[in-house]
C-alpha positions as a printed Julia matrix, in Angstrom:
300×3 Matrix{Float64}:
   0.0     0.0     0.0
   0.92    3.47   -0.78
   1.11    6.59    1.18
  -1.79    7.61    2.68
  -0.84   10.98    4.53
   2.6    12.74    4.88
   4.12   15.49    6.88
   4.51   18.98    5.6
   5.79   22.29    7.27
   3.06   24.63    7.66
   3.25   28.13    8.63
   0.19   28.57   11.64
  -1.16   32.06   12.49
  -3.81   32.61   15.07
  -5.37   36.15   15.15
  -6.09   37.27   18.36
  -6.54   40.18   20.88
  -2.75   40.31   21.49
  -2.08   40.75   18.02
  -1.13   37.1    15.44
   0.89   34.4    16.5
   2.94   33.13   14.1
   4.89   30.02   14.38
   6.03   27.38   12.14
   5.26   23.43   12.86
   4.94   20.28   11.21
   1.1    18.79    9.88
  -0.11   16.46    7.95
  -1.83   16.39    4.53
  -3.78   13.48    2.59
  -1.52   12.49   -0.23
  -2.67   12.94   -3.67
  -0.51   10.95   -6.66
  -1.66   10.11  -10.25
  -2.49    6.1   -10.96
  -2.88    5.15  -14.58
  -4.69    2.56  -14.87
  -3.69    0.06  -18.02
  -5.21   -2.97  -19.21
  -3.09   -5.71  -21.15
  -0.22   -3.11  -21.22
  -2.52   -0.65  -23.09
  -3.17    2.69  -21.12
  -6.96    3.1   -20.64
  -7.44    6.35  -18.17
  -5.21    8.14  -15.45
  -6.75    9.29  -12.25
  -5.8    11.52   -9.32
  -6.32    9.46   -5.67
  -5.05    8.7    -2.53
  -2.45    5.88   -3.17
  -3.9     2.27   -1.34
  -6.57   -0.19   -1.76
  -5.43    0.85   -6.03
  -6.47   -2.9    -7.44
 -10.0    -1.73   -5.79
 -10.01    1.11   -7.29
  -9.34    0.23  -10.66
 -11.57   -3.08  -10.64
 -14.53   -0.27   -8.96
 -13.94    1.91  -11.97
 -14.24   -0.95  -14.86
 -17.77   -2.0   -12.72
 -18.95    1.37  -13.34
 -18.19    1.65  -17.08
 -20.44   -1.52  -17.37
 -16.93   -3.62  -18.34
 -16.82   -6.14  -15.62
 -19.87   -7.38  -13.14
 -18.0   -10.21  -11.16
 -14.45  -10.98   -9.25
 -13.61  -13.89  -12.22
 -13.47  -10.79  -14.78
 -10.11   -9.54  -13.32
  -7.58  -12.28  -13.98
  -4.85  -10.64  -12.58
  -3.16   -7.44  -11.89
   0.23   -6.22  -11.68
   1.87   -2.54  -10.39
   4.64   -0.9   -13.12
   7.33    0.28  -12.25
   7.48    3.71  -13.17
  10.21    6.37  -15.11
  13.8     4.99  -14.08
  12.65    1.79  -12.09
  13.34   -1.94  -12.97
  11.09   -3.43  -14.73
   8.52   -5.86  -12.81
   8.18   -9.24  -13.9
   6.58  -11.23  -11.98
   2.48  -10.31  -11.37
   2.03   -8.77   -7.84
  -1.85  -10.27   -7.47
  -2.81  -13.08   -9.18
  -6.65  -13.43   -8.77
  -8.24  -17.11   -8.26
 -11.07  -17.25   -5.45
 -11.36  -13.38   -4.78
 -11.52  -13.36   -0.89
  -7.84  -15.5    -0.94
  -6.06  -13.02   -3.29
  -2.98  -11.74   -1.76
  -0.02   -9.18   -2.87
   3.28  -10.52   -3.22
   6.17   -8.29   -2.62
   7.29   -5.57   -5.01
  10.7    -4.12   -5.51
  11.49   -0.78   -3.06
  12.09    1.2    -5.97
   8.41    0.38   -7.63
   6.68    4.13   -7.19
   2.96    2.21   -7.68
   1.31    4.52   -9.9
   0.91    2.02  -12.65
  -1.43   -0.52  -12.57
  -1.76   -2.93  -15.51
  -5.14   -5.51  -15.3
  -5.13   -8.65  -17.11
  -9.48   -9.23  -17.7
 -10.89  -12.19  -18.94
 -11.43  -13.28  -22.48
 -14.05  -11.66  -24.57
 -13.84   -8.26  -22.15
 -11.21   -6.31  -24.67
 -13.86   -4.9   -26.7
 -15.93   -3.55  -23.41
 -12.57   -1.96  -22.53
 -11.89   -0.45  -26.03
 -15.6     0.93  -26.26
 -14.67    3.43  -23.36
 -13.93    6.87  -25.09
 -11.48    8.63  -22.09
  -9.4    11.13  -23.8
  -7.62   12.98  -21.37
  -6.74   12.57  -17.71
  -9.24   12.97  -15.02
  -9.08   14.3   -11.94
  -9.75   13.67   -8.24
 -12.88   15.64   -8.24
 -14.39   14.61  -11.0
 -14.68   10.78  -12.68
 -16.86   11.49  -15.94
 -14.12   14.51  -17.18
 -12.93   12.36  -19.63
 -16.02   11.02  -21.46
 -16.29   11.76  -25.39
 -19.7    12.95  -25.23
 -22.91   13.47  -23.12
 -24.21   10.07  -24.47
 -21.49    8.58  -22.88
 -21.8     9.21  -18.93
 -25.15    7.2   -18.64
 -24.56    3.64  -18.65
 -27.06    0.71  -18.81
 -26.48   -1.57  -15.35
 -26.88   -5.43  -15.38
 -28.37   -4.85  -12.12
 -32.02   -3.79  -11.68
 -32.19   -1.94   -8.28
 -35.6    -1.19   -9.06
 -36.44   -5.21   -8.19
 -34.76   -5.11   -4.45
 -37.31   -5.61   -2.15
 -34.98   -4.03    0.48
 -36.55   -1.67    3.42
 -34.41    0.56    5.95
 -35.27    1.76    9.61
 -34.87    5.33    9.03
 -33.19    4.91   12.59
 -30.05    3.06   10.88
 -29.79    5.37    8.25
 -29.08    8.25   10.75
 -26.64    6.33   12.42
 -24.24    5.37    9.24
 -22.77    9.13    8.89
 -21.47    8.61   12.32
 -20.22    5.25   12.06
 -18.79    5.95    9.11
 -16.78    9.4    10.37
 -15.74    7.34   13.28
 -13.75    4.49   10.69
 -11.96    7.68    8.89
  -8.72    6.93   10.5
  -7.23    9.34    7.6
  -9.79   11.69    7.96
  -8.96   12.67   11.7
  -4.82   13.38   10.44
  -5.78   15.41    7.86
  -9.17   16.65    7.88
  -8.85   16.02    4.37
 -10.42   12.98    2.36
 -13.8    11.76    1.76
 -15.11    8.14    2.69
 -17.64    6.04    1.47
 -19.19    2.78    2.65
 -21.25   -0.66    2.05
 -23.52   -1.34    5.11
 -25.66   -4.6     5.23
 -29.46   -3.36    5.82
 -30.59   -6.58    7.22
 -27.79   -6.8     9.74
 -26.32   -2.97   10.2
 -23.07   -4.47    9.7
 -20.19   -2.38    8.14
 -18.78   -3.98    5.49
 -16.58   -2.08    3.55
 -15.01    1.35    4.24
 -13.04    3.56    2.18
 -10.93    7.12    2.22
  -9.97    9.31   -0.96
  -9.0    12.36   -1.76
 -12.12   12.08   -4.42
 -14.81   11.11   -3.43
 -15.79    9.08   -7.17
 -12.56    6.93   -6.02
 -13.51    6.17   -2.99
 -16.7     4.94   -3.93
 -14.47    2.77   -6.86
 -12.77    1.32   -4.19
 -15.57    0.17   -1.8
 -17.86   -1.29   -5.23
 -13.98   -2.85   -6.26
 -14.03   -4.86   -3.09
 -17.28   -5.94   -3.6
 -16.61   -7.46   -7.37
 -13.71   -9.32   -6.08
 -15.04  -10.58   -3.3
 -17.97  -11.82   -5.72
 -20.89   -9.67   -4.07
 -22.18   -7.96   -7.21
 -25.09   -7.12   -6.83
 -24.96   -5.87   -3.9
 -28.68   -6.44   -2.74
 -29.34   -5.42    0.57
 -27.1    -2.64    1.17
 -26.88    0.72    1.59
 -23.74    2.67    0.43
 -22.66    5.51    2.78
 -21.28    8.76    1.41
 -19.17   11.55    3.15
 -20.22   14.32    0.79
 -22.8    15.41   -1.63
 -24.51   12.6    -3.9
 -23.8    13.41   -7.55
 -25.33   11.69  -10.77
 -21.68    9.96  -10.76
 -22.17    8.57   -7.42
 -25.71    7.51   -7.96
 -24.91    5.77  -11.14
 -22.21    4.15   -9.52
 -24.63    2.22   -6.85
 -26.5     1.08   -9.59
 -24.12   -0.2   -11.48
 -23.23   -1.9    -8.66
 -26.47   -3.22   -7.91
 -26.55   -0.94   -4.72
 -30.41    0.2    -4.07
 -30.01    2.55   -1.4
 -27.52    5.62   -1.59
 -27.31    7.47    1.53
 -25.61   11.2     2.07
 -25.08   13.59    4.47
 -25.14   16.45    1.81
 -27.06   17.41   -1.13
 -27.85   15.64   -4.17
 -27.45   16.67   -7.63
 -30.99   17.45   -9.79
 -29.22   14.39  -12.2
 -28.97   12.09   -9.38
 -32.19   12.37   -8.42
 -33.13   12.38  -12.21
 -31.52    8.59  -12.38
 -32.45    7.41   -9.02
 -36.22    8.36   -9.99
 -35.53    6.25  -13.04
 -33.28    3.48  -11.85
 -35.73    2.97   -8.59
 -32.57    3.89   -6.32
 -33.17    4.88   -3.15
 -31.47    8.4    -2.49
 -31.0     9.77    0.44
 -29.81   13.64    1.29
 -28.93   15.55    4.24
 -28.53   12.72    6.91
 -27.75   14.78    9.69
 -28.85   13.97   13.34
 -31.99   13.0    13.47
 -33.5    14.35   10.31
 -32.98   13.38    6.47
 -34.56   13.79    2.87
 -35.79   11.04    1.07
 -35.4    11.94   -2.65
 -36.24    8.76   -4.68
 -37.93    5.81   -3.88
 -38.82    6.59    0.34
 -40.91    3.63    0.33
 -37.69    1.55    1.2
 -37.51    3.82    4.2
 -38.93    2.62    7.21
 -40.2     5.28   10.35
């Protein structure tokens, strides 16, 4: 795993009655570095994220360009060494039964911004149908698309079908619970989180930090394909931040029928969750929350 925070200097000043007080002292920031993301050597997309948890990432991002749908599509995956490094030979994670995958150990000098996926047969064209032309960024996930009639894609999963329902008492619960796992978070006051909570059980499944919040949603829906729970019935998927179209689109193409957020949604999201039968969720905070699509799954 890569850096997740490191130490700057900062200059602080506090304003005050006395007049400022300047001093200089050490913090920490949430580190941001670029992962290009290849598949069978060929480069598909680049992406700015918080290094960590990157095979999730990348497997989270194929599941929401409708390339992959289960763990068996990634056959194995393998981090580049980048400008001025040895070459890597050997795979780092070969993928059989997803929930027994394991790294092996890289060479030191590997910087882990280059992650090459072998998928399984017939999946090339899927991959060579996505139109990303330039780099995207941490903040946004759709940047790169070739046109408008590219961003919505067509899930495998219908959400609409999940007969799932919610105590409206868990879902104001899950933005604590999930603060309180954002180990990065409380270092640097500066990444989002997202994650997978079974309904039926209130368990926390899966939890995730970025520095965008698209990749940390990537990562939690990645560790869901390879551990072979796509669709992810039952489950409600946890955001730090607002709930964009992006974000909404991503739970169902993950299969994921409720969508939860302590901030506002997006007129687009709540376009697709009307459409989609997602369950969106806005402004959980405290006690009190707005059901946008779907509040029949929501249970007072």
């Amino acid at each position: 795993m890569g850096r997740v925070t490191t130490r700057t200097p900062v200059t602080r000043i506090a304003l005050g009655a006395d007049g400022p007080a300047v001093r200089r002292r050490a913090d920490t920031v949430a580190v941001e570095e670029p992962l290009e993301i290849r598949i069978g050597g060929e480069p598909l997309t680049v992406t700015m994220r918080t290094p960590g948890h990157d095979l999730e990432l990348a497997a989270g991002f194929l599941v929401s360009e409708g390339v992959i749908g289960a763990g068996g599509d990634v056959r194995a995956a393998i981090h580049c060494g980048g400008p001025a490094t040895a070459p890597v030979a050997a795979p780092l994670l070969t993928i059989g039964a997803p929930a027994t995958a394991t790294l092996a150990p890289a060479p030191a000098e590997n910087t882990y911004n280059v992650l090459d996926l072998a998928l399984a047969p017939g999946l090339q064209d899927a991959v060579a149908g996505i139109a990303r032309a330039f780099a995207t960024t941490s903040a946004c996930g759709v940047c790169g698309a070739a046109s408008i009639d590219a961003i919505e894609k067509h899930s495998r999963h219908d959400v609409s079908g999940d007969a799932v329902t919610v105590a409206a008492s868990l879902l104001a619960e899950l933005p604590e619970r999930l603060r309180a796992g954002q180990a990065a978070f409380d270092k640097t006051g500066g990444l989002h989180a997202a994650a997978l909570f079974d309904v039926a059980t209130g368990e926390l499944l899966v939890l995730r930090e970025d520095v965008g919040r698209h990749n940390a949603v990537d990562k939690v829906i990645g560790w869901a394909v390879l551990e072979d729970r796509l669709p992810s019935a039952g489950t409600v998927l946890q955001v730090s931040g607002r709930a964009s179209f992006e974000l909404a689109q991503k739970a169902v193409m993950a299969g994921i029928p409720i969508l939860s957020a302590v901030s506002a949604p997006s007129s687009l999201a709540v376009d697709l969750a009307t459409r989609s039968g997602l369950t969106l969720v806005g402004f959980v905070r405290g006690a009190s929350m707005n059901v946008y699509a779907r509040p029949d799954r929501v249970v007072v």
